[in-house]
C-alpha positions in Angstrom: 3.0 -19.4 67.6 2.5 -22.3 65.6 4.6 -23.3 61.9 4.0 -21.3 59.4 3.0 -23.0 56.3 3.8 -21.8 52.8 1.8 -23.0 49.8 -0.2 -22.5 46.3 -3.0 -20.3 46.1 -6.1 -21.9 45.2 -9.5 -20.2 43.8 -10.9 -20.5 47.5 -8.5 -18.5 48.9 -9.1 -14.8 46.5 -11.4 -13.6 48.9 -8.8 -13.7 51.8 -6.0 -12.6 49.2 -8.4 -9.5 48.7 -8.5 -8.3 52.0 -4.5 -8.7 52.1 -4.6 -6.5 49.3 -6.5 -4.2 50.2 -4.0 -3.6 53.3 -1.0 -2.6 51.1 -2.9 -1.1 48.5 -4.3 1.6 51.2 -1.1 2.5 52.3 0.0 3.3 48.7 -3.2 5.5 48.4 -2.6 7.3 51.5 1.4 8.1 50.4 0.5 8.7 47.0 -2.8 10.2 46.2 -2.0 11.8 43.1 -1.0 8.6 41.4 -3.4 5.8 43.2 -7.4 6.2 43.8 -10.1 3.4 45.5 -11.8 1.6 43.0 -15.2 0.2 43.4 -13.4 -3.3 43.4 -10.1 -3.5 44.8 -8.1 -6.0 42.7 -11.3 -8.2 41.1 -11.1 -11.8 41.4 -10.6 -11.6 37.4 -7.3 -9.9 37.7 -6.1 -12.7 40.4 -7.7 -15.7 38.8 -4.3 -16.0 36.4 -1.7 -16.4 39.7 -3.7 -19.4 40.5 -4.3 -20.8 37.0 -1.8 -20.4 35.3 2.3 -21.9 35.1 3.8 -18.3 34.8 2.7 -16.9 37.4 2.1 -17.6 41.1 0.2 -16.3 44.4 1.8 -17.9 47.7 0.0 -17.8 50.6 1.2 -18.2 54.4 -0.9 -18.9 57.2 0.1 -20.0 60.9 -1.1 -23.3 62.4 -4.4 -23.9 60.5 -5.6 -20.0 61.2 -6.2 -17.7 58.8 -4.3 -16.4 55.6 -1.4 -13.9 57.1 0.6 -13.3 54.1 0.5 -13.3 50.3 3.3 -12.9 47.4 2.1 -12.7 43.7 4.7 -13.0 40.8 4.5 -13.5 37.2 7.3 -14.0 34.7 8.0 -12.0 31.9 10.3 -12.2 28.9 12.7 -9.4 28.4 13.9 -9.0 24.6 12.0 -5.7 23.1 15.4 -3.5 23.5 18.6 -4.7 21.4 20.9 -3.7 23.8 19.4 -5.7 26.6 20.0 -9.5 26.7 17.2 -11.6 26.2 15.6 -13.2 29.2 12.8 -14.6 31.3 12.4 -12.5 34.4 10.5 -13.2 37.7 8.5 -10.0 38.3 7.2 -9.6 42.3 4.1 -8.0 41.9 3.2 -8.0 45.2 3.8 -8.7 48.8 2.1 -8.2 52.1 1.6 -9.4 55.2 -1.1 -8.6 57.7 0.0 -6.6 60.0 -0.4 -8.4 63.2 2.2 -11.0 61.3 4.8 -8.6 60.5 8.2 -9.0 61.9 7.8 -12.8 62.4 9.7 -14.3 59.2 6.9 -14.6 56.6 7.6 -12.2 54.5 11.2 -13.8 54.1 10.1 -17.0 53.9 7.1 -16.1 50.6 10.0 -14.6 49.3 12.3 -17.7 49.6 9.8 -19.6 47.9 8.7 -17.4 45.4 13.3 -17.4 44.5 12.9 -20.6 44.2 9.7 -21.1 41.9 11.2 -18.4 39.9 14.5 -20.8 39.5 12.1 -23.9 38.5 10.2 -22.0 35.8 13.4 -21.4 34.3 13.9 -17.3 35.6 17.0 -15.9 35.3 16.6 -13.0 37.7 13.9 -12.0 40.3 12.8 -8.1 40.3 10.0 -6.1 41.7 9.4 -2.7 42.4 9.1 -0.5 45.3 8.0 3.2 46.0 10.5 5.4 47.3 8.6 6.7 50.3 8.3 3.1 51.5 11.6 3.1 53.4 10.7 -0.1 55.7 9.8 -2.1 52.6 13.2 -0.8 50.7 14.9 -2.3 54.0 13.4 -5.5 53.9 13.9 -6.0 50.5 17.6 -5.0 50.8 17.5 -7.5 54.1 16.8 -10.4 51.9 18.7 -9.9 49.4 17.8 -7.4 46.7 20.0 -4.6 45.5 18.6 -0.7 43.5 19.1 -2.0 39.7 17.5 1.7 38.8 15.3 4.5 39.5 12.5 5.6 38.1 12.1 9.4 38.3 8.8 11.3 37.7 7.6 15.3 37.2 3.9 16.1 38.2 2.6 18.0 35.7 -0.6 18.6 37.0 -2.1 19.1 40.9 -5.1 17.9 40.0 -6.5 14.3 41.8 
């Protein structure tokens, strides 16, 4: 195996990102029908274009050697001040994370996340958070694994069968 490199998304690389996605995205469908559908377009090129424009957010890609795109992180920050009680700050909001699955178990999802700590530091974050479904118990482990504890849960009643 060769180094895996860590860097930037750029515009060229949405198409690969998309297919990445699309990967993680399917599995939430498949766990959660009631909640997720397929769209016609899976996450546009529109919705991405900000984690490679712009200074508050981010997409990091990994690749090994000079193949392919194996992994990708996207995170944006966020200012939390709307609720009195809760102290004003800029948060570091993992949107996503996935890696293909012929990479998994090799260190790149530890080391996106590593680097995505550490952009979140420079921008001036003072805490990184994310979500995570509860039937995804491999991804709860590997966030516990590097370094993430449960802040909260988010319960939820189904009022209706209907998909």
């Amino acid at each position: 195996m060769g180094e895996v490199t860590i860097r930037r998304a750029v515009a060229a690389d949405l198409p690969a990102i998309v297919a990445l996605l699309e990967e993680v995205d399917e599995l939430h469908r498949e766990a959660l029908p009631w909640l997720l559908r397929k769209v016609g377009e899976p996450r546009s090129q529109e919705f991405l274009e900000p984690f490679t424009s712009k200074s508050d957010h981010i997409a990091l890609v990994a690749s090994i050697g000079d193949g392919p795109l194996t992994g990708v992180l996207l995170a944006l920050v966020r200012e939390v001040s709307h609720v009195p009680i809760v102290r004003p700050s800029s948060v570091a909001e993992i949107d996503t994370l996935v890696v293909g699955r012929a990479f998994r178990r090799l260190g790149i999802g530890k080391r996106l996340v590593q680097v995505a700590i550490q952009w979140a530091r420079d921008v001036g974050a003072t805490r990184t958070e994310l979500g995570v479904y509860e039937f995804n118990e491999s991804a709860r482990a590997f966030w516990e694994s590097v370094g993430f504890e449960t802040l909260s849960r988010r319960l939820v009643v189904q009022l209706s069968n209907s998909l």
